[in-house]
C-alpha positions as CSV (number, residue, x, y, z in Angstrom):
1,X,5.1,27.6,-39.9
2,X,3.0,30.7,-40.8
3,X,0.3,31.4,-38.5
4,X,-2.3,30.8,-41.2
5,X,-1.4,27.1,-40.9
6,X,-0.7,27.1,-36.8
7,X,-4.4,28.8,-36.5
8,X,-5.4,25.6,-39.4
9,X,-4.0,22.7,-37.2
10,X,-5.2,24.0,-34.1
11,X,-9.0,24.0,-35.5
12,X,-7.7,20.3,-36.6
13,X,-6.4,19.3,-33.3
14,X,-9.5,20.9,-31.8
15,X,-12.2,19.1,-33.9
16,X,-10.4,15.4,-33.7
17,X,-10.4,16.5,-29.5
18,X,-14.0,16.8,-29.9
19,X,-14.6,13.9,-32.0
20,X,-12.5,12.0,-29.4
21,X,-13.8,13.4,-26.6
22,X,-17.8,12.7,-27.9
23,X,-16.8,9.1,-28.4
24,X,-15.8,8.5,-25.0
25,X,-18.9,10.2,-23.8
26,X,-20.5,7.8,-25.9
27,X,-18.0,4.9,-24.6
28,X,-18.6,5.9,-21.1
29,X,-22.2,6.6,-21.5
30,X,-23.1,3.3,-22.6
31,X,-20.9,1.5,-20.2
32,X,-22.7,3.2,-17.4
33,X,-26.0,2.6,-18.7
34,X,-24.7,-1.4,-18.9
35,X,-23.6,-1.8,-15.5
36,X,-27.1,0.5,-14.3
37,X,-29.4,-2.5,-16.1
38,X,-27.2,-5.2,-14.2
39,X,-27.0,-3.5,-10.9
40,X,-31.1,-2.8,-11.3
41,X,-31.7,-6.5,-12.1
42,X,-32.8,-5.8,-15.7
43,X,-31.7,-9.3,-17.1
44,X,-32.7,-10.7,-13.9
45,X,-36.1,-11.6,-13.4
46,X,-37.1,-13.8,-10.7
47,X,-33.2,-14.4,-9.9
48,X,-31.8,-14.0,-6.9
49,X,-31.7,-14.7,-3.2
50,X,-35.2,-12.7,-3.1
51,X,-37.2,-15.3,-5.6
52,X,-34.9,-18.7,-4.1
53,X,-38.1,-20.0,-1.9
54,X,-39.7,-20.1,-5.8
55,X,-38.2,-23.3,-6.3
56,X,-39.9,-26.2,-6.1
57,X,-36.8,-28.4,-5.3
58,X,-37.6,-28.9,-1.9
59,X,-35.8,-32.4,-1.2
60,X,-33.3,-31.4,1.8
61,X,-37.1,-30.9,3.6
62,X,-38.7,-34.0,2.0
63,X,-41.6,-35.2,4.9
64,X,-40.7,-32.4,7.4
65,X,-42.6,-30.1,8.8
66,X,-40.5,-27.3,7.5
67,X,-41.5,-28.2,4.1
68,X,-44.7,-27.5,5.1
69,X,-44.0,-23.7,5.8
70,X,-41.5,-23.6,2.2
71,X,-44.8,-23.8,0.6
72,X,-46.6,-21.6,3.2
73,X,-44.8,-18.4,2.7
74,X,-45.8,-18.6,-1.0
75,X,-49.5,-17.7,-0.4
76,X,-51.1,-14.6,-1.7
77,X,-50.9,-12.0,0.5
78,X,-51.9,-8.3,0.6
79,X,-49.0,-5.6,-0.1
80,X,-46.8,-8.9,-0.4
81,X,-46.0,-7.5,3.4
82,X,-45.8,-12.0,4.7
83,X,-47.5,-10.8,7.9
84,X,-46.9,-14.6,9.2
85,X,-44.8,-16.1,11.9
86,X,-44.5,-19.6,12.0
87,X,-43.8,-22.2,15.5
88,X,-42.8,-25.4,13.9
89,X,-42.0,-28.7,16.0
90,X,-41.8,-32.1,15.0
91,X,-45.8,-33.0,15.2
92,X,-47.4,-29.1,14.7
93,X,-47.2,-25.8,13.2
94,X,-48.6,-22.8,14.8
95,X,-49.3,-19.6,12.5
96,X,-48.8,-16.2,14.1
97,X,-49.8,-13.0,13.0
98,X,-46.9,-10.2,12.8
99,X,-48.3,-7.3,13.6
100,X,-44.6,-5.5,12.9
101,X,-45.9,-6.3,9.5
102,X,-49.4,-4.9,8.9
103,X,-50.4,-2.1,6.6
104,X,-51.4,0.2,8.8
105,X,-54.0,3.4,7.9
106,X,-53.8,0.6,4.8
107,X,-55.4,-1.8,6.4
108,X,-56.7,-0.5,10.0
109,X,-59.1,-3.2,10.8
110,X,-56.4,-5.9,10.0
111,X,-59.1,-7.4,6.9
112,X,-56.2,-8.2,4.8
113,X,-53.9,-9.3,7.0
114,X,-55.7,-12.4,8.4
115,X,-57.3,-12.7,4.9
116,X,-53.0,-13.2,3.9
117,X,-53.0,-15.3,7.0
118,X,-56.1,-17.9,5.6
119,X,-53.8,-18.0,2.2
120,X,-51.0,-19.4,4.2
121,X,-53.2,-21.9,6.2
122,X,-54.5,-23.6,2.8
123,X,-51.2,-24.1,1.3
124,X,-50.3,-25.4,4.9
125,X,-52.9,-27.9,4.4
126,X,-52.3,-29.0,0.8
127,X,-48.6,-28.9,1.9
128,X,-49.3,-31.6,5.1
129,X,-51.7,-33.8,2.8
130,X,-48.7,-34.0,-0.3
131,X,-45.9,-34.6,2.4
132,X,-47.7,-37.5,3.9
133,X,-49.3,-35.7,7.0
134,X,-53.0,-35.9,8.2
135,X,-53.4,-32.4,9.3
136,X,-55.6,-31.2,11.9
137,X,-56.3,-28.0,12.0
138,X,-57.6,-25.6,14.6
139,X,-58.6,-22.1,14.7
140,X,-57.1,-19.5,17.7
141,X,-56.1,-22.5,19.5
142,X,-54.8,-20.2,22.2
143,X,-57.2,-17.5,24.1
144,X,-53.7,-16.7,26.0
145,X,-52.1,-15.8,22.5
146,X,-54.3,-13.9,19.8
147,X,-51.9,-13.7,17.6
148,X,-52.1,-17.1,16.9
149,X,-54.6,-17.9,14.5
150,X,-54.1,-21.2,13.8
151,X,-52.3,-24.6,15.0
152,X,-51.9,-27.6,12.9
153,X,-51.7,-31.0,14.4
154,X,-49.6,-33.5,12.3
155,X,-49.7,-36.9,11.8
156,X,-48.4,-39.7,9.6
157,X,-50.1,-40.5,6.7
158,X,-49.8,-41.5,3.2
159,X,-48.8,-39.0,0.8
160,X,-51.7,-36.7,-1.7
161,X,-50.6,-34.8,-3.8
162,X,-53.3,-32.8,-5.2
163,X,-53.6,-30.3,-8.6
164,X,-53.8,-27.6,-6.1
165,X,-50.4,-28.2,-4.5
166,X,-49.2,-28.5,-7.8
167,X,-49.9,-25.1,-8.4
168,X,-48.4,-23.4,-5.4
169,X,-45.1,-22.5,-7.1
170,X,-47.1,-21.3,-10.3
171,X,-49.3,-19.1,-8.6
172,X,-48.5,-15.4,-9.3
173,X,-51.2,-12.5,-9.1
174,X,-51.7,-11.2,-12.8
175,X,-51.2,-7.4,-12.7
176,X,-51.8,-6.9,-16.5
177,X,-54.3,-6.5,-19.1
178,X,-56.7,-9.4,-19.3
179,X,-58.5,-10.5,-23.0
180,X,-61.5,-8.7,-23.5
181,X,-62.7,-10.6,-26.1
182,X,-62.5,-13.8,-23.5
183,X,-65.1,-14.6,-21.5
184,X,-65.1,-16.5,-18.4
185,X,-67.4,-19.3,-18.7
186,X,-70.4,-19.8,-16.1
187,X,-69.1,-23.0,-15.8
188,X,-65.5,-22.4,-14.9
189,X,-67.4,-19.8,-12.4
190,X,-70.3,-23.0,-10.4
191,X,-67.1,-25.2,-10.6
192,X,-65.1,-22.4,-8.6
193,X,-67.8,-22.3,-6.1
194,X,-67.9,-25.7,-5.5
195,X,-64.1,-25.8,-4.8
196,X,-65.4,-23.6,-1.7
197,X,-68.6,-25.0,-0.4
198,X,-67.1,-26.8,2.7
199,X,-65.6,-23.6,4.2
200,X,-68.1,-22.6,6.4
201,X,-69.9,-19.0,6.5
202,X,-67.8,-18.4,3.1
203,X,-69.2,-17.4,0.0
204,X,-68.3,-16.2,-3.5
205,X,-70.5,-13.8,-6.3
206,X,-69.5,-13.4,-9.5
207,X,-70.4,-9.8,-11.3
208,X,-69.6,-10.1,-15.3
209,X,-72.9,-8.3,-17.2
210,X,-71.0,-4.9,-18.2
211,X,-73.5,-3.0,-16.2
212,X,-71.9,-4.5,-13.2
213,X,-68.4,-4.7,-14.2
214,X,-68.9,-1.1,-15.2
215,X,-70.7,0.2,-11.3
216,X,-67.8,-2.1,-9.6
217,X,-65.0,-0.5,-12.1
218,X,-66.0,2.8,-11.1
219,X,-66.2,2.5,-8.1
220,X,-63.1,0.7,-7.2
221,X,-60.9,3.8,-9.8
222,X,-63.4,6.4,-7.2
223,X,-61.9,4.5,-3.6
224,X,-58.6,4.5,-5.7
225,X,-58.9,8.2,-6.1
226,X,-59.5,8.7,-2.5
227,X,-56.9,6.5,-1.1
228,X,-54.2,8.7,-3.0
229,X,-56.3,11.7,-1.6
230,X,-55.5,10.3,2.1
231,X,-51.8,11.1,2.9
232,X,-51.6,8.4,5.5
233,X,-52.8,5.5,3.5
234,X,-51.3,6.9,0.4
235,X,-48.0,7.1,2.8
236,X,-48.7,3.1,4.2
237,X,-49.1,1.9,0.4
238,X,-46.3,3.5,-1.1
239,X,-43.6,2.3,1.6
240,X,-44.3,-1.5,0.5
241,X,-43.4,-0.6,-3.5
242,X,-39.8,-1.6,-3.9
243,X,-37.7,0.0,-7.1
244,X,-34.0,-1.1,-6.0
245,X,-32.9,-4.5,-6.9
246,X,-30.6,-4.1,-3.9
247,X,-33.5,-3.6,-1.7
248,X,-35.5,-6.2,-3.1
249,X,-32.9,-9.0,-2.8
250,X,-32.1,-7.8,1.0
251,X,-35.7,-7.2,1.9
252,X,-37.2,-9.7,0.0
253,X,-41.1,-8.2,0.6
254,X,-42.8,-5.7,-1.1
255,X,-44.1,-5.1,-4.8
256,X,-42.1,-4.7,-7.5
257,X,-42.3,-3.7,-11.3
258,X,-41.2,-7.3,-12.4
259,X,-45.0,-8.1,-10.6
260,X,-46.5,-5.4,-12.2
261,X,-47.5,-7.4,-15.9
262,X,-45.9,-4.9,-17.9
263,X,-43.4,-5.6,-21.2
264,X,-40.2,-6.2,-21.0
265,X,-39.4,-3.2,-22.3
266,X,-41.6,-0.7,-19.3
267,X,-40.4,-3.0,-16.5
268,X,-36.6,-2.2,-18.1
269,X,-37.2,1.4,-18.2
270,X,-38.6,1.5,-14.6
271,X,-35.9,0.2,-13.3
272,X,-33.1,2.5,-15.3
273,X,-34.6,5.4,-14.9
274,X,-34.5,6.9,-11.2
275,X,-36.9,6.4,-8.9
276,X,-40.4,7.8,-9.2
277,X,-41.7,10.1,-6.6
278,X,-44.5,9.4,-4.3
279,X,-46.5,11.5,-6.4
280,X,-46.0,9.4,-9.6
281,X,-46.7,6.2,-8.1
282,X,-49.9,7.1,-7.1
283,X,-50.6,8.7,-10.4
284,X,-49.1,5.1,-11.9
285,X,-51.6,2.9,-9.4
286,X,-55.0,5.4,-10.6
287,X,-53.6,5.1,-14.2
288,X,-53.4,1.1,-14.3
289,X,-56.5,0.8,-11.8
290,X,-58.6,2.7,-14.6
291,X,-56.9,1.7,-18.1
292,X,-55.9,-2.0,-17.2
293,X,-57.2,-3.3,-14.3
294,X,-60.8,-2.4,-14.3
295,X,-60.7,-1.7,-17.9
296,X,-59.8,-5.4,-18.9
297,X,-61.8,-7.5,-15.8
298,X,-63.7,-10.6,-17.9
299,X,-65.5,-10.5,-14.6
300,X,-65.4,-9.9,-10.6
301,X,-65.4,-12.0,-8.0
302,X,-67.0,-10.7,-4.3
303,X,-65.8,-13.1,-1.5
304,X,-68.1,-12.8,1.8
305,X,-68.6,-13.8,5.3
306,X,-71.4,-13.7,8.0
307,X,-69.1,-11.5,10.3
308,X,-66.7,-9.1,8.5
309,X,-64.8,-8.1,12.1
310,X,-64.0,-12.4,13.4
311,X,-60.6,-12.9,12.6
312,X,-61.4,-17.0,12.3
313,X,-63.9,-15.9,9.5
314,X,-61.3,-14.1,7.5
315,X,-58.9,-16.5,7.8
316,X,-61.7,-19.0,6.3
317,X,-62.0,-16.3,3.6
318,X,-58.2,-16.1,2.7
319,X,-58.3,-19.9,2.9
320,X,-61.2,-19.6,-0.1
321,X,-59.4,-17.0,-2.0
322,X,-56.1,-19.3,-2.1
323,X,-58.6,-22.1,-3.2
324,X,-60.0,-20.4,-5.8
325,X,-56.2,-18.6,-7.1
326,X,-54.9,-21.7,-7.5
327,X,-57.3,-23.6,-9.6
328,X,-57.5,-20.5,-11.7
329,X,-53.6,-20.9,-11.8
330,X,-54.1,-24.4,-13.3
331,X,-56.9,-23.4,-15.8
332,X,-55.1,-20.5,-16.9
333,X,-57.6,-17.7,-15.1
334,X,-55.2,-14.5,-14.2
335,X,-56.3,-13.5,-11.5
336,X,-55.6,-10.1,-9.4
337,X,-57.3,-8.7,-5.5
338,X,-58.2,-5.4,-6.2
339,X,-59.7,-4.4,-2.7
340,X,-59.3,-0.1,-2.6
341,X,-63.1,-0.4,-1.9
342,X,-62.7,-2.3,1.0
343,X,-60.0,-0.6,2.4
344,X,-61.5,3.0,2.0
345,X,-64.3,1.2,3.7
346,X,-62.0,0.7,6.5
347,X,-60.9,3.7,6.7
348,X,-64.4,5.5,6.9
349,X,-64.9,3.1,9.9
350,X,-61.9,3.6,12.0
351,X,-62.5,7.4,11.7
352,X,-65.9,7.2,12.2
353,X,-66.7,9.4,9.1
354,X,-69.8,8.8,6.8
355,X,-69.6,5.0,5.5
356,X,-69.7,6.2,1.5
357,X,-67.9,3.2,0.6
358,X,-68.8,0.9,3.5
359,X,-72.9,1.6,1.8
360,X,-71.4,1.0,-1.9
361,X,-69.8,-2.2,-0.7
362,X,-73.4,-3.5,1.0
363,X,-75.3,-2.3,-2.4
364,X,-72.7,-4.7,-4.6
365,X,-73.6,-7.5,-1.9
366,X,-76.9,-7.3,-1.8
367,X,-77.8,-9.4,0.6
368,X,-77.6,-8.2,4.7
369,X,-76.6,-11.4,5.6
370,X,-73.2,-11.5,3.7
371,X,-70.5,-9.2,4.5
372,X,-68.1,-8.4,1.2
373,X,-64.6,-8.3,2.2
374,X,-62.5,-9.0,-0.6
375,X,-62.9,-7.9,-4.1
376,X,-60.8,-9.7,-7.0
377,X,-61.0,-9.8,-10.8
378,X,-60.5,-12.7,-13.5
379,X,-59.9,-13.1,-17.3
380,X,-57.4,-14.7,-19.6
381,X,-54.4,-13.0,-19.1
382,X,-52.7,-11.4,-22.5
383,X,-49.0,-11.4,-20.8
384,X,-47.1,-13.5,-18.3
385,X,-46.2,-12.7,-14.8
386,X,-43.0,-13.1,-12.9
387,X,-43.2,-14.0,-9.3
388,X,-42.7,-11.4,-6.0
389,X,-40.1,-11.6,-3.7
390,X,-40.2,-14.0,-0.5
391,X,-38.3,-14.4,2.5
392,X,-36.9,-17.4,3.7
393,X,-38.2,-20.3,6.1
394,X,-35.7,-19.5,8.5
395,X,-36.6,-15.7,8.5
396,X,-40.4,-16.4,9.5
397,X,-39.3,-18.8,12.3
398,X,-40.4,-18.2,16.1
């Protein structure tokens, strides 16, 4: 063979090597992307050991007093953090605060954490009443324990099932954009209020003109601003946000970008990519705060009490706020807490700094007899929602 053709074949042999060796980049490329969307829980939404207390199959608990707590630790609750603890015997429940759970520089007063706590205890109740309990329920029942926040006496009954219990598996917080061409009738709005007349010193105001959405919008994407701002809350808030389907499924708390609203096709991307730094998150949060959330709110809703600091009138609050998530769950209201104004007013308090957004807060209220202490928005929602992750009845078991 003369070297003219040795030096031809060996371009030959060289080219189909590189052909070759392309495709199996492309072979092995595409095979590690697969097995990256199953180990990140692409196709999996909702599935898995994380969303099991989801189901509403609940017969191996039929008429216990477990059952009661299956549907208890699927009540709103802030950071999805489940600060609850549960003593369960054959005639009572006791709910406990778990303070290894709070949100810290987050949440410094503890607002949102007996606010979660009140969500829990109305599910606990619409749980006894559709299991064929009469519930009794007391507040701090204990001065010996202050965690304990509540204890529920049962007793035998007949069985009522009511629309709201229905709707305790359905409920999910809608992150997403709302239809702005949709507006929440004033009727939907009185019939929501009545739902909460009977929990005493709790009230509800509803803010749809756009010059009010627009003063709330801003000023909720302004506390937003300054909670990334603050290292430590920004550092509290960003520990609950979980991107590993691993970590999800073992942890079972958190948020994560199934809850977020978003297509298919962002929530997919999320979760190949790598993880976002703390950074981007916080530039993520201020970005949906001022493009979605706010930007899309048919109207806001201002829950208040007579005494923002007693735990018992929290709780009454959270018990309101679960009330009032639930029927919109039924009516097909999306509905989503955005409270960054109520925690920065938090934070100005426990440091004792100028109350900038404690003042804004009293100026939305209006009224010196009402404390605001939790913010949420409404509208039709434009996309479903998938559910958060949840721990088990036996993990949330004194």
């Amino acid at each position: 063979m003369s070297a003219k053709e040795k030096k031809a074949l060996d371009n030959i042999t060289r080219r189909t090597f590189i052909k070759k060796l392309g495709g199996g980049i492309l072979v092995v490329s595409f095979a590690g992307l697969t097995w990256r969307m199953f180990d990140q829980g692409v196709f999996s939404t909702g599935e898995g050991p994380a969303y099991e207390p989801w189901d509403t199959d609940k017969e191996i608990l039929e008429s216990k007093p477990l059952a009661l707590v299956s549907d208890a630790i699927l009540a709103s609750n802030p950071h999805n953090t489940q600060p609850w603890l549960f003593k369960v015997t054959d005639s009572s429940i006791e709910l406990y605060a778990d303070e290894s759970r709070n949100l810290g520089a987050f949440d410094p007063l503890r607002r949102e954490m007996f606010i979660g706590l009140g969500c829990a205890i109305e599910n606990l109740m619409l749980s006894a009443y559709a299991h064929g309990y009469e519930p009794k329920l007391r507040y701090k029942p204990n001065s010996l324990e202050p965690a304990c926040i509540a204890r529920i006496d049962l007793t035998q009954s007949e069985k009522d099932t009511s629309p709201l219990y229905k709707a305790i598996p359905q409920r999910h917080t809608h992150r997403g954009e709302y239809n702005t061409d949709r507006l929440v009738p004033k009727t939907t709005l009185r019939d929501i209020e009545n739902l909460i007349k009977d929990e005493k010193k709790v009230n509800v105001s509803w803010f749809s003109s756009s010059k009010e959405k627009q003063n709330i919008g801003d000023l909720i994407v302004e506390a937003t601003e300054a909670i990334i701002a603050d290292e430590e809350m920004s550092a509290e808030s960003n520990k609950w946000f979980k991107e590993n389907w691993k970590d999800i499924q073992e942890e079972r708390d958190g948020i994560t970008l199934d809850a977020q609203g978003s297509s298919f096709f962002i929530r997919s991307m999320g979760k190949i990519l790598p993880p976002m730094s703390h950074e981007s998150n916080n530039q993520f949060w201020l970005s949906s705060t001022e493009k979605v959330h706010t930007a899309t709110a048919a109207t806001y809703g201002v829950i208040s009490v007579r005494d923002a600091n007693d735990n018992v009138q929290r709780a009454r609050a959270g018990r309101a706020w679960q009330r009032i998530h639930l029927h919109g769950t039924n009516i097909g209201l999306g509905m989503q807490p955005l409270n960054q104004l109520n925690e920065m007013a938090d934070r100005e308090k426990k440091l004792r700094i100028k109350e900038h957004f404690g003042n804004a807060m009293k100026e939305i209220t209006g009224d010196s007899a009402w404390k605001g202490i939790f913010i949420f928005r409404c509208g039709y929602p434009l996309k479903e929602t998938h559910p958060s992750p949840r721990r088990s009845v036996d993990d949330v078991i004194l």
